[in-house]
Every structure is written in structure tokens, then in C-alpha cells.
C-alpha positions as CSV (number, residue, x, y, z in Angstrom):
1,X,6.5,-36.6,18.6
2,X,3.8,-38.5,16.5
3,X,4.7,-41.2,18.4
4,X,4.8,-39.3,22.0
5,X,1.1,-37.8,21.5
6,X,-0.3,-41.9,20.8
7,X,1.7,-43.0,23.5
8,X,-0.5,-40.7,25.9
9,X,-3.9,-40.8,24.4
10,X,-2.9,-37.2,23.1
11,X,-4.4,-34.8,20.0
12,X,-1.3,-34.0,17.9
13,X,-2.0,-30.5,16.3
14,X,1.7,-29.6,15.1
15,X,2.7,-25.6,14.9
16,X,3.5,-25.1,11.7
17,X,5.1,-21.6,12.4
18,X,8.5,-22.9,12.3
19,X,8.5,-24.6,8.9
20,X,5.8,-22.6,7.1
21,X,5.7,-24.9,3.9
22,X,3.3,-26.8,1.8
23,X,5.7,-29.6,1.4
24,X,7.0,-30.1,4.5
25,X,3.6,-30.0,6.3
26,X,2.7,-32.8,3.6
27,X,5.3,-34.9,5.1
28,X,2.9,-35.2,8.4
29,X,0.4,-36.6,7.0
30,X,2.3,-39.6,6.8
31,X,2.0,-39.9,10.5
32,X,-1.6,-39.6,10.9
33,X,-1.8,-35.6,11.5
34,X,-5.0,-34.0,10.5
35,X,-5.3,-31.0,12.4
36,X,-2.7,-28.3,12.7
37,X,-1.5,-25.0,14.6
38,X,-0.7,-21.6,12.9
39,X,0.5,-18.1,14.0
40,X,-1.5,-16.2,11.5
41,X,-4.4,-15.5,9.4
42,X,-2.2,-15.2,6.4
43,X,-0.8,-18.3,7.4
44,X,-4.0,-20.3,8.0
45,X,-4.7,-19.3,4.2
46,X,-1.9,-20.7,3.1
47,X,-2.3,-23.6,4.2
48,X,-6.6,-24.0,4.5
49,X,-6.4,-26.3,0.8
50,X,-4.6,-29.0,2.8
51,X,-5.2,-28.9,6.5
52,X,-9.4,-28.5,7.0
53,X,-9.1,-28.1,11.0
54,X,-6.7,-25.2,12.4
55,X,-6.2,-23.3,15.1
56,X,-4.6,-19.4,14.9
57,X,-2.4,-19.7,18.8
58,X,-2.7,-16.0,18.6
59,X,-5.1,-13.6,20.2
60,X,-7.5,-12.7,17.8
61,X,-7.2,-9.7,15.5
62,X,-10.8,-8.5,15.2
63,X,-9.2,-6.0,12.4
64,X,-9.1,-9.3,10.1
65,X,-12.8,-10.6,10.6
66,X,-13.4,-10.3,6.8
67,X,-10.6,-13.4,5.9
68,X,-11.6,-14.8,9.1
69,X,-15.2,-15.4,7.9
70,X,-13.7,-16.3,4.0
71,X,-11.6,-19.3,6.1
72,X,-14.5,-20.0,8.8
73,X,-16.9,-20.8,5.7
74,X,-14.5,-23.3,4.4
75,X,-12.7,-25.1,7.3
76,X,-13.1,-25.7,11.0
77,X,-11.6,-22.5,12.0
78,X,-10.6,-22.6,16.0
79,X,-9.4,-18.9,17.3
80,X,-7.8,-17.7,20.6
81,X,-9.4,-15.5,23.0
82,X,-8.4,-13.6,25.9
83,X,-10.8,-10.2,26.7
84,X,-14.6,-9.9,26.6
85,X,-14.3,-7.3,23.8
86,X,-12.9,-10.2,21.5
87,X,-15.7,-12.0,22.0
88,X,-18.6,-9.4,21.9
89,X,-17.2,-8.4,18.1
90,X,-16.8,-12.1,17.1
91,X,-20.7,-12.6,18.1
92,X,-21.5,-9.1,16.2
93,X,-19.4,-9.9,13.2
94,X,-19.0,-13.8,12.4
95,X,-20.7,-14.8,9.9
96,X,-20.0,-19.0,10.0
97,X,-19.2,-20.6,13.4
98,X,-16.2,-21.2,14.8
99,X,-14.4,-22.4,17.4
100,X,-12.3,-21.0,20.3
101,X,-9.9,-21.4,22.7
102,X,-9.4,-19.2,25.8
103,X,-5.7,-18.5,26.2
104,X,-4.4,-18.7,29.5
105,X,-1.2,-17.4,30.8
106,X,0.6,-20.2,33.0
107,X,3.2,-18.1,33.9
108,X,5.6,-17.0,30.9
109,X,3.8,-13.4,31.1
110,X,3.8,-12.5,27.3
111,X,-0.3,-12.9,27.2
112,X,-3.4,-14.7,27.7
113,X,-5.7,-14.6,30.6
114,X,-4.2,-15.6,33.8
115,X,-5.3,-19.1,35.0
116,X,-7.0,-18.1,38.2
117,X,-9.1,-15.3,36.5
118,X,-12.4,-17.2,36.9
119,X,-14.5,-14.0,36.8
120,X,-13.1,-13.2,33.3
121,X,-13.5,-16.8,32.2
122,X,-16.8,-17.1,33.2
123,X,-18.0,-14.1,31.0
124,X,-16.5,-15.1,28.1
125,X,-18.1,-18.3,28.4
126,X,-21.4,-16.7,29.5
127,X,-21.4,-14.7,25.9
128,X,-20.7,-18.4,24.6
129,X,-23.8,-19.8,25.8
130,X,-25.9,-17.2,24.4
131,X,-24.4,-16.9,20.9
132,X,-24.7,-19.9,17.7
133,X,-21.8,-18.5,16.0
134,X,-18.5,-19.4,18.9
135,X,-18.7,-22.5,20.0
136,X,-16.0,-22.6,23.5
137,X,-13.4,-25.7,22.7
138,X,-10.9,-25.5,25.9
139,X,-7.9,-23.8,27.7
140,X,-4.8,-23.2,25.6
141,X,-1.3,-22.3,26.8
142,X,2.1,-21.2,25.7
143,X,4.8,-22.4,28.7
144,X,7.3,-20.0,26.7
145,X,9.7,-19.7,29.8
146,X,10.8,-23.4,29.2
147,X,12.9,-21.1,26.5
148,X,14.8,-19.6,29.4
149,X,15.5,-22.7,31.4
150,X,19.3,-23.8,32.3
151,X,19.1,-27.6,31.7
152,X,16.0,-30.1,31.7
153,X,15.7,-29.9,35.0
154,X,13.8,-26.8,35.0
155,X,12.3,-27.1,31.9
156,X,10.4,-30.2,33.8
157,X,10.0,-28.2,36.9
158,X,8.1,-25.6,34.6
159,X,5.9,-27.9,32.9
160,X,4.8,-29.0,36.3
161,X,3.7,-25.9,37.2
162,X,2.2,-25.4,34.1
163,X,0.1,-28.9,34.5
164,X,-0.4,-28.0,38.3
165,X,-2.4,-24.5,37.0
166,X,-3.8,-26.4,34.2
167,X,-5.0,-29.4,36.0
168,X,-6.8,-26.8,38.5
169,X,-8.7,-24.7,35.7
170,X,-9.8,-27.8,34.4
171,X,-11.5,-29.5,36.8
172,X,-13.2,-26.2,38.1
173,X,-14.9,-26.3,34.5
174,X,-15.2,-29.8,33.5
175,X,-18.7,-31.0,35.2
176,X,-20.1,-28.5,33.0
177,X,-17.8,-28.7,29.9
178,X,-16.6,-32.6,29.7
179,X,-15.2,-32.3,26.4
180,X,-13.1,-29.2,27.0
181,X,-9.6,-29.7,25.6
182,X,-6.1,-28.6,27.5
183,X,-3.7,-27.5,24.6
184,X,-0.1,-26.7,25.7
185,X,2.6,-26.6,22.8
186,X,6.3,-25.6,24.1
187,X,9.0,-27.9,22.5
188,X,11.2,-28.4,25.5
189,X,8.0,-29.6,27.9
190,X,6.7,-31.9,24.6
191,X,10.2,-33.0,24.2
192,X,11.7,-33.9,27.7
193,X,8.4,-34.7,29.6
194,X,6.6,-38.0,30.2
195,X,4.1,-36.6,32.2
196,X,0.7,-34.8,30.7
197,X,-1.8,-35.6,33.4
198,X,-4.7,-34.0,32.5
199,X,-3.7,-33.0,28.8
200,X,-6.0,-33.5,25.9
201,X,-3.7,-31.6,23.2
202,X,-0.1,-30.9,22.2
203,X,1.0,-28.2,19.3
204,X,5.4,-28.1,19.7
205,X,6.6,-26.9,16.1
206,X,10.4,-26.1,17.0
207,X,10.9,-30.0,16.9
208,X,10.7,-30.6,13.7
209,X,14.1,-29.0,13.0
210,X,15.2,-28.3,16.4
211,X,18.0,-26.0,16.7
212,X,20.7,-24.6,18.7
213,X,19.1,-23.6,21.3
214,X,17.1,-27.1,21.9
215,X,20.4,-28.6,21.7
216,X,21.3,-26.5,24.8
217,X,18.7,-27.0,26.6
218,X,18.8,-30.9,26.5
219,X,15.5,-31.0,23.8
220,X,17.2,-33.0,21.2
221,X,20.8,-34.3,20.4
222,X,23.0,-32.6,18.0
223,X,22.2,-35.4,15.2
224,X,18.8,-34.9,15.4
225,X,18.9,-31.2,14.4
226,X,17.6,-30.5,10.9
227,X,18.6,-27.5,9.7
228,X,21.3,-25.3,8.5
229,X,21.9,-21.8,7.4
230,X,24.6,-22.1,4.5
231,X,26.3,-18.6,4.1
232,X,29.5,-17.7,2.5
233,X,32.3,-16.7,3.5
234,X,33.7,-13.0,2.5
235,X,36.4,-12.6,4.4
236,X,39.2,-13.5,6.8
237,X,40.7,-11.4,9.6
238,X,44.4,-13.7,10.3
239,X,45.2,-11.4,13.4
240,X,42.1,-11.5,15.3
241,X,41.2,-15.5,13.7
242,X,37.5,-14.3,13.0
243,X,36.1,-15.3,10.0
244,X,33.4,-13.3,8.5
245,X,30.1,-14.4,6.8
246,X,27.5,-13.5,4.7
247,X,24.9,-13.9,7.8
248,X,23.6,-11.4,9.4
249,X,20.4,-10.5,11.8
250,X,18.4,-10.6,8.8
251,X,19.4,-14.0,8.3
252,X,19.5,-15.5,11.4
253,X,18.0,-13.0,13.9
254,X,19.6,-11.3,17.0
255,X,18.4,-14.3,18.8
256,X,21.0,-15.5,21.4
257,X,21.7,-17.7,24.2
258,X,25.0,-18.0,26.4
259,X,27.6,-21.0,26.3
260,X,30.5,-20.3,28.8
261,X,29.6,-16.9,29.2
262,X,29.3,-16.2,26.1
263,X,26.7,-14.7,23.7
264,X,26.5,-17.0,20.7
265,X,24.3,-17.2,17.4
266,X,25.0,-19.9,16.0
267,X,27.8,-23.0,16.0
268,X,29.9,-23.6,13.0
269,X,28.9,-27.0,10.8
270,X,30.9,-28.8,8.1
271,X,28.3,-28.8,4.9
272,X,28.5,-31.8,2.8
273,X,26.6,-33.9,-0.1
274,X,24.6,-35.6,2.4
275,X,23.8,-32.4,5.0
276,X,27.0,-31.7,7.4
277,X,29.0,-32.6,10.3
278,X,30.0,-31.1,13.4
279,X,33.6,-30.1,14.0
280,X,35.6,-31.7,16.6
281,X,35.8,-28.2,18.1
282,X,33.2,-25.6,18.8
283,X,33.2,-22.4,16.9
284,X,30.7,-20.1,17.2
285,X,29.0,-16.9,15.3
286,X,29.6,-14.3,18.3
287,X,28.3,-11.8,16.8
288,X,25.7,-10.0,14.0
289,X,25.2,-6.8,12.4
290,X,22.2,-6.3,9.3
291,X,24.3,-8.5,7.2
292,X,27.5,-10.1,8.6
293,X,28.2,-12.6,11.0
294,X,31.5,-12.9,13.1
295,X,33.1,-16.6,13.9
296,X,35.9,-17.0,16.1
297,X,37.7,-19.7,14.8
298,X,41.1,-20.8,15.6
299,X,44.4,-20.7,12.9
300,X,44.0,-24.2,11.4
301,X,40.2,-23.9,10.4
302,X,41.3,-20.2,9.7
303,X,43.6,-21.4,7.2
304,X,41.5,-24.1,5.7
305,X,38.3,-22.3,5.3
306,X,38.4,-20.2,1.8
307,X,37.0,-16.7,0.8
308,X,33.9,-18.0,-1.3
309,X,33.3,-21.3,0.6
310,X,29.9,-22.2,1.5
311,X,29.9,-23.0,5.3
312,X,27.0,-24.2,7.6
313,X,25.8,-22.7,10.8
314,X,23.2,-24.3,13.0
315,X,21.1,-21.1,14.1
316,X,20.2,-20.6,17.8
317,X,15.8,-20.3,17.0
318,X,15.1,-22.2,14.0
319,X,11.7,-20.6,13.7
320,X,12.9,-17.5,13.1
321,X,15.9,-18.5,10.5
322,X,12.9,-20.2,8.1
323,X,11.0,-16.7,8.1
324,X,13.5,-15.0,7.1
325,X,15.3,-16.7,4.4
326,X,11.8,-18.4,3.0
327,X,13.0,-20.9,1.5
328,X,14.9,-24.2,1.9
329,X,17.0,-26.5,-0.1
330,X,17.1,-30.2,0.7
331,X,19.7,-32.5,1.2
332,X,18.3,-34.3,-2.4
333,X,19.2,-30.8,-4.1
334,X,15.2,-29.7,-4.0
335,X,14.4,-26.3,-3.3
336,X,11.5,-26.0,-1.2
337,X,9.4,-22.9,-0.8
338,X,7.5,-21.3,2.2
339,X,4.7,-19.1,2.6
């Protein structure tokens, strides 16, 4: 992805929401990443004694202005706007400057201003002008529908769109901002696509374990997913060949996504001293309750697999998996904590 973002000219700012650790964001410094991407406050905290430029891709909480002002006094602190009353309280209450991105909605509908809502734009950025403490940095989106697309295909169809809307915002703004900066950050769109005309900025974070779902949606192949939920097995069920784990929603989430018609969370994965395997057949977690997990296996594996045994299972959303189990152990035998 390092790689990808030089290739076009592109700032790299990871999302560190999927991994959410102190080692593993180390690891990118190695390929020349300075700035970074976070969820939260909290998590901007966490990690403000390593990364000194970040950006919260959330809308702004103005109920958190007092650790917003701590972090703004010690890093270059970049926020996400979307209402006029986000910016009047910012310009009342901030303390040290900071920058900010207006988030714009390209079409996934979960938030952020949509793109051809000039009049709403052009007051934000009217308060801008008038005020020392923001300082306006560009247009930020989330293409979060790429999540629901069938194959690659649409994924690329939707980051078209999203450039398309993008492309038009920009150039409506740029004679008077030249150095505004287009940030988009879905993993599919980062990973399939070739094409960011009129980009400045990428932030994917699934990628760096991919998952499940990736996998389906032609992101990544299966050997270049990192991560695996190890769960034991406490009990088997001969008559209807399920196989029953300690893995529940708590674990892996009720995040789904349909293979064949059906609803799967998760695909079976041999664990061994140097990560694991896949099987020569798919077997899937079909279904979740708080703490268990279902597999349908068939009688052979039934009859290998043994009450106690550790077994692995690639989860659908591998940013959700990491926040709830915080914590990871490496294929060296290193535990590795998370915020």
C-alpha cells in the first residue's frame, strides 16, 4: 500500500483503527509513514507519543474539547467537520490551532455533508476565514459501500463515482484553496484501483490484516490475510457434524457476509508453528450467540478435530475482531497489546 500511495504521488496516512497497537503501528515507520488516521480521541492519545500528525475520521465530539485542546497543544491535530455548529464551538472553545477536514458524503449515506451542499460548505469555510484557531485542510470521504459490493467490479464502479463527486468539489474550490487535500480511505477502492485522478490522500486500515470479507470481495488473496482468531473447541455434535467453539459475537462480532447463500462468520483455518493453513475444503462458522460459534464441518474433520484443540478462524471484519479481543499473539510467540 506504501508502495501504491508513491506510485501515485499520494499522502499515505494509514487508519490505525483496525490494529490499534503501539507495536504494530511502529512497524510503518519502516516504510516511510509519518502521519496517521484514528477513530477516536482516546485513540489519538494513545498513540500522540509516536505519530505527531493525526487525523480523528470522525465527526467531531465537541463534548471532548478539553483532551482535544491537551492533544492540539502537543501534535498537529487534524478534526472532521460536518455542521456549522461544530465549527462555531471549535472557534469559541479551542484553545491551540488545528486543522480540519470537511467530511463529505459520496454516497454510502452513514454521514458527512453531501458533496453538492456548496451552501453549507461555504459557511463553514466562511467561519474559517475569520477565525486563527481552524485552519480548513480539504475534503474527506469514507466510500463505505465498496463493503457491500458483489465482486471488484463494483467496488471500481463505486470508486469512480466517488472520484467523479470528488473531482467536481475540488475543482469548484481549488482557485481559491490550491493546497486543499482529497482524502478517501476504503480498503477495497485503495486495494483494487489504479486510478486516483484528482487524489491528494489515502487512509485504508483493513489492509493490513485483511480479512474474510476482503477475500470475498477480491481485495486480497487468501495468503495475504494476516490474522486469525484461535478459539477452542468445547464440543462436538456427531449427528448434526457441527462443531462448537469458544467464539462467540463478543469475539468475532455478528458481522456477516453470504457465500452460496449462506450467512457465514468466519472460515475454518488449520493453526500451526508458523501461522496456519487453509483446508482443502471450506468450513464455515454459520452461526454466533454471546459466546459460541457453530462450524459445519463434515465427518472426517469431525472426527479429527479434538475437544480442547486450538483451531483457527479467519473472521469476516478484521477491525472489529482486534477490538474485541485486545490483544494479539504473533507467529514468533510475542504477545502484543492494543489500546
Amino acid at each position: 500500500m506504501a508502495n501504491k500511495a508513491k506510485k501515485h504521488g499520494l499522502i499515505f496516512r494509514p487508519h490505525f483503527k483496525t490494529h490499534q497497537s503501539r507495536i504494530i503501528g511502529s512497524w510503518f515507520k519502516q516504510f516511510g509513514v509519518n502521519k496517521i488516521t484514528v477513530s477516536s480521541v482516546q485513540m489519538a492519545k494513545y498513540f500522540s507519543n509516536d505519530w505527531k500528525d493525526i487525523t480523528i475520521a470522525f465527526p467531531l465530539n465537541i463534548r471532548e474539547i478539553d483532551s482535544i485542546n491537551m492533544l492540539a497543544k502537543e501534535i498537529q491535530l487534524n478534526l472532521c467537520i460536518e455542521n456549522l455548529e461544530s465549527i462555531d464551538f471549535l472557534i469559541k472553545k479551542l484553545k491551540f490551532k488545528v486543522g480540519f477536514f470537511i467530511k463529505i458524503d459520496t454516497g454510502y449515506n452513514r454521514t458527512g455533508i453531501a458533496n453538492d451542499q456548496y451552501e453549507v460548505i461555504d459557511e463553514i469555510l466562511k467561519k474559517e476565514r475569520l477565525s486563527e484557531k481552524v485552519n480548513f485542510l480539504g475534503f474527506l470521504s469514507h466510500a463505505g459501500h465498496t463493503y457491500q459490493a458483489k465482486n471488484p467490479g463494483e467496488v471500481l464502479d463505486i470508486h469512480k463515482d466517488t472520484l467523479d463527486k470528488l473531482s467536481v468539489l475540488k475543482n469548484y474550490y481549488f482557485e481559491e484553496y490550491p493546497e486543499l487535500v482529497v482524502s478517501i480511505g476504503d480498503t477495497p477502492s485503495c486495494s483494487i484501483s489504479e486510478e486516483f485522478d484528482n487524489i491528494n490522500e489515502i487512509r485504508p486500515g483493513n489492509f493490513v490484516f485483511y480479512d474474510l470479507m476482503q477475500l470475498n470481495l477480491g481485495s486480497c488473496k487468501f495468503d495475504q490475510i494476516g490474522i486469525a482468531l484461535a478459539c477452542p473447541v468445547v464440543a462436538k455434535h456427531t449427528n448434526r457434524n457441527e462443531i462448537i467453539i469458544h467464539g462467540g459475537a463478543v469475539h468475532f462480532s455478528k458481522e456477516s457476509i453470504k457465500i452460496n447463500n449462506s450467512v457465514v462468520y468466519g472460515i475454518l483455518v488449520k493453526l500451526n508453528k508458523g501461522g496456519w493453513k487453509n483446508y482443502p475444503e471450506a468450513f464455515y462458522v454459520t452461526k454466533l450467540s454471546q459466546e459460541h460459534g457453530t462450524l459445519k464441518v463434515n465427518g472426517k474433520l469431525l472426527h479429527e478435530i479434538k475437544i480442547g484443540e486450538m483451531i483457527g478462524v479467519i473472521p469476516v471484519h478484521s477491525c472489529l475482531t482486534p477490538n474485541l479481543m485486545q490483544k494479539y499473539l504473533s507467529t514468533e510467540d510475542e504477545f502484543i497489546d492494543t489500546l
